[in-house]
N, C-alpha and C positions, 0 to 999 in steps of 0.2 A: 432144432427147429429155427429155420429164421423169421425173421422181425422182419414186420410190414414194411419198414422202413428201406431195408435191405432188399427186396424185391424191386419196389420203387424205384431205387435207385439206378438199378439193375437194367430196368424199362427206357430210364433216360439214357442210359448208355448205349442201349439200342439206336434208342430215335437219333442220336448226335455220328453214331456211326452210319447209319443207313442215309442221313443227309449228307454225309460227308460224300459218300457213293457216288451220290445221287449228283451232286453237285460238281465230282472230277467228271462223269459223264456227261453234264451237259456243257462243261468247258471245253473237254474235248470236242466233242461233236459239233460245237460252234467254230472251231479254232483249226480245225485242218480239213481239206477238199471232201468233199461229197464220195471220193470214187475209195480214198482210205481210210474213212470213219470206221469199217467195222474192223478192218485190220491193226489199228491203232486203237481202239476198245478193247480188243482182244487181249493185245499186249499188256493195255495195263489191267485186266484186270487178273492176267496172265504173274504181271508182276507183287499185284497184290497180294495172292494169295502163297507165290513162291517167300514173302517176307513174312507173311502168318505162319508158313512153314518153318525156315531157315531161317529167321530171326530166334526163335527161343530154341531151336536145337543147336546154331552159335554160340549164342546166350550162356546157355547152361555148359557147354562144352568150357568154353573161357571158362566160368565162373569156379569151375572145379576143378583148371588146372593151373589157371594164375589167380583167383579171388574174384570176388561182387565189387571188386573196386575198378578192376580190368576192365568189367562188364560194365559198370557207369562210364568210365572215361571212354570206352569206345566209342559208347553210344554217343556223348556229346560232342567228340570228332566228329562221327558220321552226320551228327545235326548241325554243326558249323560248318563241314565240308557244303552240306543241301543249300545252308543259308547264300553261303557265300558263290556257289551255281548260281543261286535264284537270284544275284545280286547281280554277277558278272552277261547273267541274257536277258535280262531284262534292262541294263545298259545297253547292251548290244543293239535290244529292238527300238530301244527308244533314240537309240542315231541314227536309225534307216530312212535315208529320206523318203 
């Protein structure tokens, strides 16, 4: 049985993901042309769902033929790789005159 507590909590994790959504979609849609908003929506939520997929069946694959330590150090790669993207274009757009 779970604790009310447990549920609750469960709900906020809802609402923090559905804003999260919410919120790549109105960035996109604000941030590229009018005629490739719904093609570029598509994609990512194209790409979304391909990492709810293939993220834990990677995951688990790693995890059970080199260890849960594989599996942490990849991730923080692939999170320092993102970081350091997000760093090197948004440099980029901030020298465009």
């Amino acid at each position: 049985k779970l604790r009310r507590g447990c549920i609750e909590k469960a709900g906020l994790i809802h609402i923090e993901t559905v804003s999260v959504v919410l919120w790549f979609a109105a960035t996109i849609r604000h941030a590229v042309p009018h005629q490739a908003a719904g093609t570029i929506l598509g994609y990512n939520t194209s790409a979304q769902y391909a990492g709810q997929v293939f993220g834990p069946l990677a995951g688990g694959f790693v995890g059970g033929q080199i260890g849960m330590r594989a599996v942490f150090f990849a991730t923080t790669l692939i999170m320092f790789a993102g970081a350091w993207g997000n760093w090197v274009i948004s440099r980029r757009i901030s020298q465009r005159p």
